[in-house]
VOPAGU-2260 file (C-alpha; in pm, 1 decimal, decimal comma):
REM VOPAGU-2260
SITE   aa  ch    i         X         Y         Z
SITE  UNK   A    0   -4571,8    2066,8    2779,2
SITE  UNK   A    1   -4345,7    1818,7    2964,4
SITE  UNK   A    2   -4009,8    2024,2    3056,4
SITE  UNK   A    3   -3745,9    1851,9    3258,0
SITE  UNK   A    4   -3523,6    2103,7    3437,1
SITE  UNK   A    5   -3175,6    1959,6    3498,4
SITE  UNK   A    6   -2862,6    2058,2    3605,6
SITE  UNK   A    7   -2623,3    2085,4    3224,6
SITE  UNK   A    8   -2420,1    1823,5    3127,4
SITE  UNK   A    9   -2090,6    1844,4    2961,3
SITE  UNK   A   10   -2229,3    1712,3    2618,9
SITE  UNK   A   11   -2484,8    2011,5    2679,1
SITE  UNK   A   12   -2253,9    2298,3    2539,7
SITE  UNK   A   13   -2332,6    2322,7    2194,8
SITE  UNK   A   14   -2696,7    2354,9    2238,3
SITE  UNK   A   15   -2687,4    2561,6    2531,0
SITE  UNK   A   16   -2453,9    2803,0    2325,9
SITE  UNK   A   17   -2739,6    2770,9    2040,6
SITE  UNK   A   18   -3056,2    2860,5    2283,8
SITE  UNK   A   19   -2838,8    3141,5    2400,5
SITE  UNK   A   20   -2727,6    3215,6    1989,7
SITE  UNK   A   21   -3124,1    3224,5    1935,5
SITE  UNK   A   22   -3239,7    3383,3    2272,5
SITE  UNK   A   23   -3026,8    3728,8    2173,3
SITE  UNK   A   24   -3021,8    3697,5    1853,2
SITE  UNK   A   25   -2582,6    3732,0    1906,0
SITE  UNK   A   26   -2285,8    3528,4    2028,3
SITE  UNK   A   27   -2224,8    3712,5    2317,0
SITE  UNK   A   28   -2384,3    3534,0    2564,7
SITE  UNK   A   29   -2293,6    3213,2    2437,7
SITE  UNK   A   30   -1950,9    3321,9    2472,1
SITE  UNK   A   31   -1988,8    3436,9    2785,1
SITE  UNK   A   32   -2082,7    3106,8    2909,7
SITE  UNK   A   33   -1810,8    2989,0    2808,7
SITE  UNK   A   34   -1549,6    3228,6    3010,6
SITE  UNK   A   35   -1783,8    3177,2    3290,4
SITE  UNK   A   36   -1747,6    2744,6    3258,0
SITE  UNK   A   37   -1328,3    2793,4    3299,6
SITE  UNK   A   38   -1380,4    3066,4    3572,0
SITE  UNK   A   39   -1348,3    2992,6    3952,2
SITE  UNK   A   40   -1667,6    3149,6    3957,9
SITE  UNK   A   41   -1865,5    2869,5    3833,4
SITE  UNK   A   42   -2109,9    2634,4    4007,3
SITE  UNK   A   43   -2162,3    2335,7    3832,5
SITE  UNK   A   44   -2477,5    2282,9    4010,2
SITE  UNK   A   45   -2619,4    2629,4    3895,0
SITE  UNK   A   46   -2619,1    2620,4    3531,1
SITE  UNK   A   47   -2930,7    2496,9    3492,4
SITE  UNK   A   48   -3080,3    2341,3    3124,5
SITE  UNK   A   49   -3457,0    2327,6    3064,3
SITE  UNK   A   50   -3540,3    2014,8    2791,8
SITE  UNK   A   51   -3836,2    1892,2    2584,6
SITE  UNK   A   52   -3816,9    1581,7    2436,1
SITE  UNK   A   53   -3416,9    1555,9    2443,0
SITE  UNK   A   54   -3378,8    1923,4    2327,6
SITE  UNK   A   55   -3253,6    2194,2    2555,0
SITE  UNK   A   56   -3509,9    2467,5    2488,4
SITE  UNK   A   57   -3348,1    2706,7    2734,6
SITE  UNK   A   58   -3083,4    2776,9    2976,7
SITE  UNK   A   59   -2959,2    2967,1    3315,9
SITE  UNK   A   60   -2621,3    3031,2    3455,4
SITE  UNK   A   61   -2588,3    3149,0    3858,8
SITE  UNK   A   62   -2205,0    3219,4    3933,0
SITE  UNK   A   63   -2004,6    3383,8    4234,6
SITE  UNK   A   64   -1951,9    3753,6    4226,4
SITE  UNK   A   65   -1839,5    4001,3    4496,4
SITE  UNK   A   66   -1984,8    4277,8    4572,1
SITE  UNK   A   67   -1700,6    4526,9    4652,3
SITE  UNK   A   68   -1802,4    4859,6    4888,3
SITE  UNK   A   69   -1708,6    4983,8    5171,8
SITE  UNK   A   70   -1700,4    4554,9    5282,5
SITE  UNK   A   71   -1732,6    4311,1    5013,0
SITE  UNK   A   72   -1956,4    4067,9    5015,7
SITE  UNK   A   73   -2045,8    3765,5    4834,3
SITE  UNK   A   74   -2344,3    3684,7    4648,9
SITE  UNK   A   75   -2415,8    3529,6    4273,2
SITE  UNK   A   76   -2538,1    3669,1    3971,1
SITE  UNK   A   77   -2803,4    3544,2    3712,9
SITE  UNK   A   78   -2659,1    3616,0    3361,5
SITE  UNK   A   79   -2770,3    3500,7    3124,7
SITE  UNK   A   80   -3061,3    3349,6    3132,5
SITE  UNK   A   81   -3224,3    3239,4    2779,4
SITE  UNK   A   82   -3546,3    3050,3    2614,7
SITE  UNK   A   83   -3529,1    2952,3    2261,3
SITE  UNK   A   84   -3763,2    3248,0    2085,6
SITE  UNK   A   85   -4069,7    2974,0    2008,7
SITE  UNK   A   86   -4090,9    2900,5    2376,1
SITE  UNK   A   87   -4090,5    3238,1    2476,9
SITE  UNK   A   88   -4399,3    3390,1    2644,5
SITE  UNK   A   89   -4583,6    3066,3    2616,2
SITE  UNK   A   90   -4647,7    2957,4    2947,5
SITE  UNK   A   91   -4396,5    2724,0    2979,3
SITE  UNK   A   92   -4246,2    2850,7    3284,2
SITE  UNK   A   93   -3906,1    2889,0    3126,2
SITE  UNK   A   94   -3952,7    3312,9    3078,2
Protein backbone atom coordinates (compact mmCIF):
# COMPACT_ATOMS: atom_id res chain seq x y z
CA UNK A 1 0.00 0.00 0.00
CA UNK A 2 1.43 3.28 -1.38
CA UNK A 3 -0.08 6.21 0.95
CA UNK A 4 1.03 9.72 0.34
CA UNK A 5 0.55 11.88 3.44
CA UNK A 6 0.05 15.54 2.49
CA UNK A 7 -0.84 18.56 3.92
CA UNK A 8 -5.11 19.15 2.59
CA UNK A 9 -5.82 21.15 -0.14
CA UNK A 10 -8.71 23.40 -0.59
CA UNK A 11 -10.38 21.10 -3.29
CA UNK A 12 -9.88 18.41 -0.39
CA UNK A 13 -13.12 19.33 1.65
CA UNK A 14 -15.67 17.22 0.37
CA UNK A 15 -13.82 14.06 0.75
CA UNK A 16 -12.25 14.85 3.88
CA UNK A 17 -15.86 15.63 5.23
CA UNK A 18 -16.80 12.02 3.64
CA UNK A 19 -13.75 9.95 5.42
CA UNK A 20 -14.82 11.75 8.51
CA UNK A 21 -18.93 10.98 7.44
CA UNK A 22 -17.64 7.20 7.18
CA UNK A 23 -14.99 7.15 10.04
CA UNK A 24 -18.04 7.93 12.78
CA UNK A 25 -20.54 6.79 11.12
CA UNK A 26 -22.20 10.86 11.77
CA UNK A 27 -21.76 14.43 10.54
CA UNK A 28 -20.37 15.71 13.46
CA UNK A 29 -16.98 15.63 12.87
CA UNK A 30 -17.21 16.63 9.46
CA UNK A 31 -18.86 19.60 10.67
CA UNK A 32 -16.58 20.24 13.05
CA UNK A 33 -13.91 20.59 10.58
CA UNK A 34 -15.50 22.88 9.16
CA UNK A 35 -15.91 25.50 12.25
CA UNK A 36 -12.40 24.61 12.93
CA UNK A 37 -11.20 25.72 8.90
CA UNK A 38 -12.91 29.54 9.63
CA UNK A 39 -11.49 29.56 13.25
CA UNK A 40 -8.26 31.49 14.23
CA UNK A 41 -7.39 28.32 15.59
CA UNK A 42 -6.47 26.65 12.48
CA UNK A 43 -3.09 25.65 11.04
CA UNK A 44 -3.15 25.13 7.58
CA UNK A 45 -0.11 23.11 7.79
CA UNK A 46 -1.72 20.65 10.38
CA UNK A 47 -4.64 19.25 8.73
CA UNK A 48 -3.11 16.57 7.37
CA UNK A 49 -4.85 14.12 4.35
CA UNK A 50 -3.62 10.54 3.87
CA UNK A 51 -4.29 9.40 -0.15
CA UNK A 52 -4.20 6.20 -2.22
CA UNK A 53 -4.32 6.45 -5.66
CA UNK A 54 -5.95 10.11 -5.76
CA UNK A 55 -8.44 9.22 -2.93
CA UNK A 56 -8.16 10.66 0.52
CA UNK A 57 -8.59 7.52 2.64
CA UNK A 58 -8.20 9.42 5.90
CA UNK A 59 -7.68 12.59 7.64
CA UNK A 60 -6.18 14.63 10.85
CA UNK A 61 -6.79 18.06 12.11
CA UNK A 62 -4.10 19.69 14.92
CA UNK A 63 -5.46 23.26 15.97
CA UNK A 64 -4.52 25.89 18.81
CA UNK A 65 -6.21 25.54 22.12
CA UNK A 66 -5.44 27.08 25.55
CA UNK A 67 -5.22 25.49 28.33
CA UNK A 68 -6.77 27.82 31.00
CA UNK A 69 -5.64 27.12 34.99
CA UNK A 70 -4.22 28.81 37.35
CA UNK A 71 -1.75 30.23 33.96
CA UNK A 72 -2.88 29.40 30.60
CA UNK A 73 -0.95 27.92 28.35
CA UNK A 74 -0.89 27.05 24.82
CA UNK A 75 -0.77 23.83 23.22
CA UNK A 76 -2.93 22.05 20.18
CA UNK A 77 -5.36 19.47 20.11
CA UNK A 78 -5.81 16.35 17.80
CA UNK A 79 -9.58 16.12 16.97
CA UNK A 80 -10.58 14.44 14.89
CA UNK A 81 -8.66 12.18 13.48
CA UNK A 82 -10.39 9.58 10.93
CA UNK A 83 -9.59 6.45 8.43
CA UNK A 84 -12.17 5.43 6.03
CA UNK A 85 -13.67 2.02 7.88
CA UNK A 86 -11.90 -0.45 5.00
CA UNK A 87 -8.55 0.96 5.91
CA UNK A 88 -9.00 0.64 9.39
CA UNK A 89 -6.83 -1.79 11.40
CA UNK A 90 -5.03 -2.87 8.31
CA UNK A 91 -1.64 -1.91 8.74
CA UNK A 92 -1.62 0.96 6.84
CA UNK A 93 -0.28 3.23 9.33
CA UNK A 94 -3.22 5.57 9.08
CA UNK A 95 -5.00 4.07 12.69
Amino acid sequence: MNITIRREEDNDHIQIYEVNKLAFQQENEGKLIAKIRKSENFIPELSIAAELDNRIVGHILFSKIKIAGDSDYESLALAPMAVIPEFQKKGSGLN
